[in-house]
C-alpha positions as CSV (number, residue, x, y, z in Angstrom):
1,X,48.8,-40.3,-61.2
2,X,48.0,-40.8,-65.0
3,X,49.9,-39.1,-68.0
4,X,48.7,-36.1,-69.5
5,X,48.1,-36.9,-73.1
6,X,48.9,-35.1,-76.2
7,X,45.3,-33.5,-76.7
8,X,45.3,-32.0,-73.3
9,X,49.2,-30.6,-73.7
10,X,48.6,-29.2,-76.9
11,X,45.1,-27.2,-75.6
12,X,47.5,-25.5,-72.6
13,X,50.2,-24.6,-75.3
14,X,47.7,-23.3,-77.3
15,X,45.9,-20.9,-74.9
16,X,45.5,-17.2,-74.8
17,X,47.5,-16.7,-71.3
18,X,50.5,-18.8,-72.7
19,X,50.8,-17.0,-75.9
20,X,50.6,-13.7,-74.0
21,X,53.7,-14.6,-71.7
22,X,55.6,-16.6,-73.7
23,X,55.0,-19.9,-71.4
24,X,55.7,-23.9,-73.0
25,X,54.4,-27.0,-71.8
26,X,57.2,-29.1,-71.9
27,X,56.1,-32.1,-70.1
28,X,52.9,-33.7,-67.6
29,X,53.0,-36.7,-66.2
30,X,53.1,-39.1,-63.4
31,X,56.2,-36.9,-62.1
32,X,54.8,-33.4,-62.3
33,X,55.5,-30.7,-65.2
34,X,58.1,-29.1,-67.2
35,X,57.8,-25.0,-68.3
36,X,60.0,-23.0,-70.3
37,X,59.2,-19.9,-70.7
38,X,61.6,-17.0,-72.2
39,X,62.2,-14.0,-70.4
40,X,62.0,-10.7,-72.8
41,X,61.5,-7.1,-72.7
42,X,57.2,-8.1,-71.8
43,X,58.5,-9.4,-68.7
44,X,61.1,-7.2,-67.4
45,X,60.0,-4.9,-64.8
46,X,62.2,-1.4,-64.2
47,X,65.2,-2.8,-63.1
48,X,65.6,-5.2,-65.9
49,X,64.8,-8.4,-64.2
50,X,61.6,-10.6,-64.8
51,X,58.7,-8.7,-63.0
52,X,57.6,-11.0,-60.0
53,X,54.2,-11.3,-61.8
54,X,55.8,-12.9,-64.7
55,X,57.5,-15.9,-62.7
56,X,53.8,-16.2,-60.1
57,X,52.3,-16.7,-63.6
58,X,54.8,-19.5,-64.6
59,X,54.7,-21.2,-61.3
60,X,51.6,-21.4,-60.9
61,X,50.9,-22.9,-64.2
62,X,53.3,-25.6,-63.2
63,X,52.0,-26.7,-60.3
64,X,48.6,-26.6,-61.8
65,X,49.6,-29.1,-65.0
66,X,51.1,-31.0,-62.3
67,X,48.0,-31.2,-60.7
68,X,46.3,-32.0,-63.7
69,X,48.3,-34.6,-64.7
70,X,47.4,-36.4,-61.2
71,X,43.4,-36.3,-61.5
72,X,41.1,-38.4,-63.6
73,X,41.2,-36.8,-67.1
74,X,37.2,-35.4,-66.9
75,X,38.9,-33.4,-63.7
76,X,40.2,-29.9,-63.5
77,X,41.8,-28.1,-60.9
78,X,41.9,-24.1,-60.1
79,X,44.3,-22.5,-57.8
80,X,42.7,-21.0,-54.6
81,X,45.9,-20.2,-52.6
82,X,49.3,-19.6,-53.4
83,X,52.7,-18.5,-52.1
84,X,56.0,-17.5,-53.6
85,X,59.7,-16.5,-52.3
86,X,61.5,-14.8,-54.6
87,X,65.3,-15.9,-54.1
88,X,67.2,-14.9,-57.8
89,X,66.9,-11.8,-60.2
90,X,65.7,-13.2,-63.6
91,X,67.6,-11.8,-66.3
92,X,66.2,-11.6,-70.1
93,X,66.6,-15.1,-71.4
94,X,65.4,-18.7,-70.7
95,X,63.7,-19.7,-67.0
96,X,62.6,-23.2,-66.6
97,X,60.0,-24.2,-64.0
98,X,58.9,-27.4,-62.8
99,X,56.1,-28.6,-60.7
100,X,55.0,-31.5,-58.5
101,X,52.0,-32.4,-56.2
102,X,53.0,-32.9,-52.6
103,X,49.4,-33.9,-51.4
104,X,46.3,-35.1,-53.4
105,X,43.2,-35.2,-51.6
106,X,39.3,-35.9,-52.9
107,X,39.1,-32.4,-52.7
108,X,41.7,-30.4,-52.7
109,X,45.6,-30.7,-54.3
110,X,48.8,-28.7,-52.3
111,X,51.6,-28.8,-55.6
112,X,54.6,-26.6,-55.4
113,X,57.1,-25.5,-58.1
114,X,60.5,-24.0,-58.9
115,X,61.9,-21.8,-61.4
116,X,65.2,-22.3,-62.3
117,X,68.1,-20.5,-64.2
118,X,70.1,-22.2,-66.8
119,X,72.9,-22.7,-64.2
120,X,70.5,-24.1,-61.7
121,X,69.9,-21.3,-59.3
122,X,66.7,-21.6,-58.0
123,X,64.7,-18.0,-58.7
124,X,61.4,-18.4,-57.3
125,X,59.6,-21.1,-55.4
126,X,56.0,-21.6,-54.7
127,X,53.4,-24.2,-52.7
128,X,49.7,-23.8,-54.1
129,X,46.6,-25.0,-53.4
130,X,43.8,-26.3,-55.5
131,X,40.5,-27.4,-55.8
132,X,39.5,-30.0,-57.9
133,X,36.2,-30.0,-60.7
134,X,34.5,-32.1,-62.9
135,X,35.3,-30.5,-66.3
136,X,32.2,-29.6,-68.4
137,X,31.6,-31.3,-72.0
């Protein structure tokens, strides 16, 4: 697994879908990823818990750094399969996800991830699937 380097971290914190839900790269590397994202009125579905969409969104972003962060660095990844259990309500407020690759193949990648309260109740937790890609220039 190689490190995912300060370029590549600073282009997912910077794009579009991570400034729309509030989501932070805090780490990549040979150990899988760290997310925080915070949990506010954008998020909260009608009963004033994070909408399930919300927390997919951050798990799956997880375990695709993760995945990154295990390729060659002209590599990508996309998600082609995913599944989540939902075990916590998500309250307004700081979630923390992290992600890890269980299986890294030519082709394809199976990462999971969890998102965690401050206490350390697991919320949510999700196994992926990905297929790996030659980035273009």
């Amino acid at each position: 697994m190689s490190a995912v380097d300060d370029a590549v971290l600073a282009r997912w914190n910077d794009c579009g879908w991570y400034g729309l839900t509030g989501l932070e790269v805090l780490s990549a590397d040979e150990h899988g990823s760290r997310f925080r994202m915070t949990v506010g009125d954008a998020h909260l579905q009608a009963y004033g818990t994070a909408h399930g969409g919300s927390l997919a969104g951050l798990l799956d972003a997880a375990m695709g750094l993760a995945a990154i962060a295990a390729v060659d660095p002209d590599e990508g990844c996309a998600t082609i399969e995913m599944k989540i259990n939902f075990t916590a309500p998500v309250p307004p407020g700081e979630v923390l996800a992290q992600g890890r690759v269980l299986t890294l193949g030519r082709r394809i990648i199976v990462a999971s991830a969890e998102a965690t309260l401050p206490g350390g109740t697991v919320a949510a937790a999700a196994m992926g699937t990905f297929t790996r890609f030659m980035e273009a220039s």
